[in-house]
N, C-alpha and C positions, 0 to 999 in steps of 0.2 A: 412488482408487488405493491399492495396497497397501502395508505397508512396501519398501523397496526401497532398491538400491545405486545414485548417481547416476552413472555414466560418460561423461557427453557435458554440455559446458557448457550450461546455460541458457539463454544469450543470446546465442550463436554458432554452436552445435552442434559444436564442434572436441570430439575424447575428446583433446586433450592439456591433462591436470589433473595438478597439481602439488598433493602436501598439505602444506602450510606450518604446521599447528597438531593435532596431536593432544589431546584430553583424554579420552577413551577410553571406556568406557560408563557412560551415565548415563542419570538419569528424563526423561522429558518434565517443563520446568521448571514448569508449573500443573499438574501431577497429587497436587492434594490429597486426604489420604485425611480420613475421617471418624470417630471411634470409635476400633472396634478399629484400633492400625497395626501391629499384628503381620507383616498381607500387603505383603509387599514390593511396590514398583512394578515393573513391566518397564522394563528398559536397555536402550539403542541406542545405539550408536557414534555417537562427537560430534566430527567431524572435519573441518576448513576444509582446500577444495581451490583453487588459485588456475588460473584458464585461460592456459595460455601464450601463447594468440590476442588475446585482447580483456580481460584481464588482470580479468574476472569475481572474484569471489570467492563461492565458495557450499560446502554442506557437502553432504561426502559419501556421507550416508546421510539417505533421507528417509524418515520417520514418517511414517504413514496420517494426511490432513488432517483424515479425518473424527474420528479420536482426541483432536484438539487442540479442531476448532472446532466440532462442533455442540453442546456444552455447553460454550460458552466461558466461562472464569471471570474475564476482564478486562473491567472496565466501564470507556469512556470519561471518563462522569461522575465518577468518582471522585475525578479529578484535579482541584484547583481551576486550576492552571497550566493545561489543557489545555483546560478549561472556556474561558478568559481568552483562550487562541492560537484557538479555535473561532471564539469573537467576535470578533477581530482578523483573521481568514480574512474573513468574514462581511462585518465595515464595510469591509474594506479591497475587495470584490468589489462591493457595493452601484452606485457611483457609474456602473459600466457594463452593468448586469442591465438589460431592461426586461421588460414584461408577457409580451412573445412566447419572451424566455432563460429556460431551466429548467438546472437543476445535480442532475445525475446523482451521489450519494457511495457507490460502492463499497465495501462492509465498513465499514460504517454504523454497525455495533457498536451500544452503546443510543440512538440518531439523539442524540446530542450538536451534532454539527454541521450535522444536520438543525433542531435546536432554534434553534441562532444564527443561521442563516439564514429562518428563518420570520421570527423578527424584526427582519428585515432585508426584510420583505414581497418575499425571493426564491422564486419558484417552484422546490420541491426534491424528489423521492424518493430513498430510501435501500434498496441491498439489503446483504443478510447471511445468513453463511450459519448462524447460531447462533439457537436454535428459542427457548432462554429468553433472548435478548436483543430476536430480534427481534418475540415474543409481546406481553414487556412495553412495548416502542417502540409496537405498534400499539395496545393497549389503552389507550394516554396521550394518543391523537389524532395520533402523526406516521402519514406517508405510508410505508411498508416493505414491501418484501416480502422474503420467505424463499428462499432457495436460496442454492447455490453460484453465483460468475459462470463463464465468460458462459452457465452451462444460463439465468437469471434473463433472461436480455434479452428471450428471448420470453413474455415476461409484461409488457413493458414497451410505451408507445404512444409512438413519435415518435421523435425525436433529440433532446439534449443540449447546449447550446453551450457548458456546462462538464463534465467530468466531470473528479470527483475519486476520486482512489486514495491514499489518505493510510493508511500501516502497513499493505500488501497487498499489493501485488508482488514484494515480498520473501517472503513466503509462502506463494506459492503454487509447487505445482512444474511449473507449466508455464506461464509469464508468457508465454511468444509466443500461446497461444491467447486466455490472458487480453486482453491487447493487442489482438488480434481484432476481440474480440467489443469492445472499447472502441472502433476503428477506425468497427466498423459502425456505432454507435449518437451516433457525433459527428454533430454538424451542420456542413453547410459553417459556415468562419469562426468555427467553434469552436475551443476549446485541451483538452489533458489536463492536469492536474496530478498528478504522480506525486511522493510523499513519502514514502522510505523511512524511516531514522534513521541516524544513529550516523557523521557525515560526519569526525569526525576518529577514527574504529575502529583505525584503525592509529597514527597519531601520539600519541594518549593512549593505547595499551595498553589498549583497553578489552574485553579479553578476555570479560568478564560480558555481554557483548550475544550472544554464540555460544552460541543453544542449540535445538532441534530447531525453535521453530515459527517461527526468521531463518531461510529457505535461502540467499536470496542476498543480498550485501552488491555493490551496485552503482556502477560509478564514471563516467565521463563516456563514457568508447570502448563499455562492455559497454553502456550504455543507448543509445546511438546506434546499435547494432550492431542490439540486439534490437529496436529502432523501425521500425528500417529493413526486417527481416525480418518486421513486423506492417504493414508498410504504411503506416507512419506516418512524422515526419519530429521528431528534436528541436530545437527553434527556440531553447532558450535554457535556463539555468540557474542558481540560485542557494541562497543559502544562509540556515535562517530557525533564529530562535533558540528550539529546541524540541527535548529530547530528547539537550541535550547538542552542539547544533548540529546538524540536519541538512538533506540534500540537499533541492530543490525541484525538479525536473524539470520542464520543461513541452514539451509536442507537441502538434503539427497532422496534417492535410494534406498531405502532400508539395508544396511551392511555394503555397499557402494563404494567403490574407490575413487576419489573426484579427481580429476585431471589434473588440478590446482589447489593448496587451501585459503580458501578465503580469509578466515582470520588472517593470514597473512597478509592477502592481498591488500585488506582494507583498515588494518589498524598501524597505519603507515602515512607520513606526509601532512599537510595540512588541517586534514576534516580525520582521523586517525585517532583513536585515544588506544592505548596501550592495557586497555581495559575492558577484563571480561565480567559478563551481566552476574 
């Protein structure tokens, strides 16, 4: 989709948005130049609007997705910290996988956490929509495939009884479809985990996480709201020590029995806080 103005909430669909934070136009924050930097970048308007329905937070003008992420220049592996929360993802999901559960990771980015869970002898794919990350993922022996979601799910064979969305749905500009195609591809008795960042954005002032490829900043009502309108149900909530603190989400099934609970699983060990949203 194109550049474009947002007027109708994300995760509601209400057009009553309130803009609570102007910083007015700027670059896309990873549009690094090479060489010559004579050429200016192009600026977009960088403006956080709040829903007065379901009390969303997202910004007001969205950048072409495809400008940010098909040459994506953030690599997971980078991070040794994120590297560490991967594997902590990974042992802490272990003890309830067996041979017949696979873990679906959405925006897979360079399969990092495809990586921790292989050694974790869990069944995984990973998709992405970035052509030099996910080139290099597959030339290294992980499991990837290339596209945006959910066009990706028909490339894909079966259902999921995890799928994770970890730094994605915040991203993209149309999470109810996203959500969708995540719905279709769960397994009965499966769960979602959905992991935006930046859970205390407002009480610390963390102004610096606002910038064209965060759309939306998600709270407890705006995720319930837009599960519900995906067909989905949110079963529970917490908070993992990554990124500054941030949100865990997790969803089913509407009325659904899940194999495992996750609060459980993940408010436990290193990256674990003992706390619900």
């Amino acid at each position: 989709m194109s550049n474009h103005v947002m007027v109708k909430c994300l995760c509601c669909g209400s057009g009553r948005l309130m803009t609570v934070l102007d910083l007015g136009m700027q670059p896309p924050a990873n549009d690094y130049r090479e060489g010559d930097t004579s050429e200016q970048p192009e600026k977009f308007p960088l403006l956080l609007n709040r829903c007065e329905d379901c009390w969303h937070l997202q910004l007001g003008y969205c950048v072409d997705r495809s400008t940010i992420f098909d040459n994506y220049a953030y690599a997971s592996g980078t991070s040794k910290t994120l590297k560490r929360y991967f594997d902590w993802f990974a042992e802490s999901l272990k003890p309830v996988m067996s041979a017949q559960r696979r873990v679906l990771d959405i925006a897979a980015n360079d399969g990092s956490l495809l990586r921790a869970l292989m050694l974790q002898d869990i069944a995984c794919v990973g998709v992405d929509p970035a052509e030099n990350l996910t080139d290099a993922a597959v030339a290294s022996g992980l499991p990837m495939v290339q596209g945006y979601w959910p066009a990706t799910a028909a490339k894909l064979q079966g259902q999921f009884s995890v799928v994770v969305c970890m730094n994605v749905v915040a991203h993209v500009d149309d999470p109810l479809a996203f959500l969708v195609g995540v719905k279709e591809v769960l397994a009965p008795g499966g769960f979602v985990v959905v992991q935006p960042s930046q859970v205390r954005m407002i009480e610390n002032g963390e102004f610096d996480t606002i910038y064209h490829e965060h759309l939306s900043f998600f709270c407890l009502s705006s995720m319930k709201v837009l599960a519900q309108r995906a067909g989905l149900e949110l079963l529970d909530a917490s908070i993992v020590k990554i990124h500054g603190d941030s949100p865990m989400y997790y969803l089913r099934h509407p009325g659904d029995t899940v194999f495992a609970s996750p609060f459980d699983l993940f408010t436990q060990g290193e990256f674990g806080l003992k706390e619900s949203l």
